[in-house]
C-alpha positions in Angstrom: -21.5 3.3 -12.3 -21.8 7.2 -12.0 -24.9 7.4 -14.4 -26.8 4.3 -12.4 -26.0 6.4 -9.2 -27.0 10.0 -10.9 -30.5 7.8 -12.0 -30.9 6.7 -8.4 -30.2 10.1 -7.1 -27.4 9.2 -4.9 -24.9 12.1 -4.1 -21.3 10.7 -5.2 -18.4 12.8 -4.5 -16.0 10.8 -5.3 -14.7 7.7 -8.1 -11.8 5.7 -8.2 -12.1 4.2 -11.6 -9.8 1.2 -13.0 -7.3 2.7 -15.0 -5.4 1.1 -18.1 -2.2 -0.6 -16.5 -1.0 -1.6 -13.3 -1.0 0.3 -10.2 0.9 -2.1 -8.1 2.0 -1.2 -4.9 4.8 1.1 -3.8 6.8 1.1 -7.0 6.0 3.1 -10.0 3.4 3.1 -12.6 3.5 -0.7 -15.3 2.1 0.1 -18.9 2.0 2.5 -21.8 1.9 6.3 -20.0 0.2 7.3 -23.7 -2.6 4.5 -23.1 -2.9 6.3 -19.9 -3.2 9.4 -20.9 -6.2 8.3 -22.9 -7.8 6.6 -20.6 -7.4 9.4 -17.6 -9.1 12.5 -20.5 -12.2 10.0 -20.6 -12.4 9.8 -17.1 -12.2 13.1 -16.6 -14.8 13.5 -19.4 -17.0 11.3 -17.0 -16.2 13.1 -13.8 -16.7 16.7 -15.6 -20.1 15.2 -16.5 -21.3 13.8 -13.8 -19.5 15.8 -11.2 -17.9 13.9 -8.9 -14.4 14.0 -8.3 -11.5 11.6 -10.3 -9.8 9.2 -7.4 -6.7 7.8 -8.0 -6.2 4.9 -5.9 -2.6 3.5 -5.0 -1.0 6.0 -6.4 2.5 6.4 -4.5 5.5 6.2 -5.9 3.5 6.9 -9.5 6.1 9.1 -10.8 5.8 8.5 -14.0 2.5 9.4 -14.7 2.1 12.5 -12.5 2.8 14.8 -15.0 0.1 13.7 -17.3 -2.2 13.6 -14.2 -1.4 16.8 -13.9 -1.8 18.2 -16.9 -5.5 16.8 -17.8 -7.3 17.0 -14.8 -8.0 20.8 -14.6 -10.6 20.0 -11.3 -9.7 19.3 -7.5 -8.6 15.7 -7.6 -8.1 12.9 -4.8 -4.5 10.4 -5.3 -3.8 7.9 -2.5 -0.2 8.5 -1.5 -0.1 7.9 2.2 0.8 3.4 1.5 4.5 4.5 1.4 4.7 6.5 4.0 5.7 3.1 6.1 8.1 2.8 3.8 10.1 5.7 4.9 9.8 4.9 8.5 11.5 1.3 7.1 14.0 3.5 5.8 14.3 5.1 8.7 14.5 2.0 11.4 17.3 0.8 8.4 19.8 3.3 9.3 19.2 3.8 12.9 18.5 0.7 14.1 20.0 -2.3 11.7 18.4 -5.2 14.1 15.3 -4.4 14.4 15.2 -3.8 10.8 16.8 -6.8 10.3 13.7 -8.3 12.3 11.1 -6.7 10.0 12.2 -8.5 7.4 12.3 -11.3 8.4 8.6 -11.2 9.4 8.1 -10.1 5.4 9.8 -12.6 4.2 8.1 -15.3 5.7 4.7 -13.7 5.3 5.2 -12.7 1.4 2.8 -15.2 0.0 -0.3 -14.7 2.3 0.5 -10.9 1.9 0.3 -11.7 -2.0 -3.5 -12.7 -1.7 -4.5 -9.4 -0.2 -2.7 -7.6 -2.5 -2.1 -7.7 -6.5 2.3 -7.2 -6.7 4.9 -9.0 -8.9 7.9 -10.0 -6.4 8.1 -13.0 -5.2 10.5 -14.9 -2.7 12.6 -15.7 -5.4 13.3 -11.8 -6.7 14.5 -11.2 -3.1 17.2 -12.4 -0.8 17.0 -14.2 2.3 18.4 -11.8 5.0 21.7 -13.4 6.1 22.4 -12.5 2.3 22.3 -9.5 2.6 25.2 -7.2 4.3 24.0 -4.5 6.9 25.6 -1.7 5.2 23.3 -2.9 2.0 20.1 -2.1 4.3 18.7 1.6 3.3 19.6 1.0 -0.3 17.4 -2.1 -0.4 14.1 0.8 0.1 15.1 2.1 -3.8 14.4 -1.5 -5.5 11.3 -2.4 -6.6 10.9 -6.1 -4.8 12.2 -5.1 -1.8 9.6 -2.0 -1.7 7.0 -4.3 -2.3 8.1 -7.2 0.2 8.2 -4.6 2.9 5.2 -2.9 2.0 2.4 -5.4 1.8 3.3 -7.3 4.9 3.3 -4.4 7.6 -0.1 -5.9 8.8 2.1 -8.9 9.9 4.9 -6.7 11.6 2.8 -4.3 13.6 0.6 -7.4 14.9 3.7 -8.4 16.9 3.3 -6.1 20.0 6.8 -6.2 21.2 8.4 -4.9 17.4 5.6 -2.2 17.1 6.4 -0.9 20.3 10.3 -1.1 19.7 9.3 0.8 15.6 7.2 3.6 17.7 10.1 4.4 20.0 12.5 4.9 17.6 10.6 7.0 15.5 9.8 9.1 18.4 13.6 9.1 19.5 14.5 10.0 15.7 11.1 12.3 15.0 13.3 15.4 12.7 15.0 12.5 11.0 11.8 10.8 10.6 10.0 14.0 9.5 13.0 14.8 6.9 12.0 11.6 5.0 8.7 11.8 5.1 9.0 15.9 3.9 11.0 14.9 0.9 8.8 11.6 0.0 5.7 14.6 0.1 7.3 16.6 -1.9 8.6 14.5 -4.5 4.8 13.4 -5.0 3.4 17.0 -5.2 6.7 18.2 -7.3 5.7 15.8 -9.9 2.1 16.2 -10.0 2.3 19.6 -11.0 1.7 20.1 -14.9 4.9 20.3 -16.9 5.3 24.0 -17.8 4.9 24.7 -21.7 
């Protein structure tokens, strides 16, 4: 792709290749992190030739391959990290406000399989529980497993299309802005702590 738009002189800044494994949405990276590896020091081969920058594309919550990100690509590079960001507002609305969280997911729930053509995930209904399973005081916790993360990830088109619950998620997040802002710091950070290079 970058040497048919080099031949047809188009400017490219930027490539988000398709790398080996699975970069599924909000949970960490799925495959070998040595295949990876590989794969990331010839694309990097290919952006150093061609000169455009190296685009990593759904790459929150990609722990596990940060380091090595880190460590290979020695030029300014671009990593999507902003997806889980409404994750952490979910996190948020789970402690403060346990019904309307309780109301976001039911809207996930029921919208988890036409959520699953847009995007490519794993969970299905049947790796989560229906919400009257599920105590109140198990609410936040549910934001650290993987199903759950994806359930309430990929359907937030459907939530914020009901006017009423996307006005009632904007208030409280304006009401509970510092905590809001606390979660959101420390989900930043985590991301850029990792992507720095391991120190030899």
């Amino acid at each position: 792709i970058a040497d048919m738009l080099s031949g047809y002189q188009f400017p490219v800044f930027s490539i988000a290749p398709r790398f080996v494994g699975e970069f599924q949405k909000g949970i960490d990276y799925i495959g070998s992190i040595e295949e990876f590896k590989e794969n990331v020091k010839e694309h990097y081969k290919i952006s150093n030739h061609f000169g455009h920058r190296l685009s990593f594309h759904s790459g929150s919550d990609k722990f596990s391959v940060f380091n090595s990100i880190g460590e290979i690509v020695k030029q300014p590079y671009h990593i999507k990290i902003a997806g889980t960001n409404w994750l952490e507002a979910v996190r948020v609305i789970s402690v403060k406000n346990k019904d309307l969280f309780r109301k976001i997911y039911e809207i996930s729930y029921e919208n988890l399989d036409k959520a699953k053509k847009l995007y490519d995930i794993k969970t299905t209904l049947q790796d989560v529980k229906n919400i009257n399973d599920i105590d109140e005081s198990e609410y936040a916790s549910l934001l650290d497993k993987d199903a759950y993360r994806q359930l309430l990830h990929v359907c937030y088109g459907y939530i914020l299309e009901v006017a009423e619950l996307k006005e009632d998620i904007m208030n409280l997040l304006s009401e509970e802005e510092d905590f809001y802002y606390s979660k959101l710091g420390s989900h930043f950070e985590k991301h850029l702590t990792e992507l720095q290079a391991p120190k030899k």
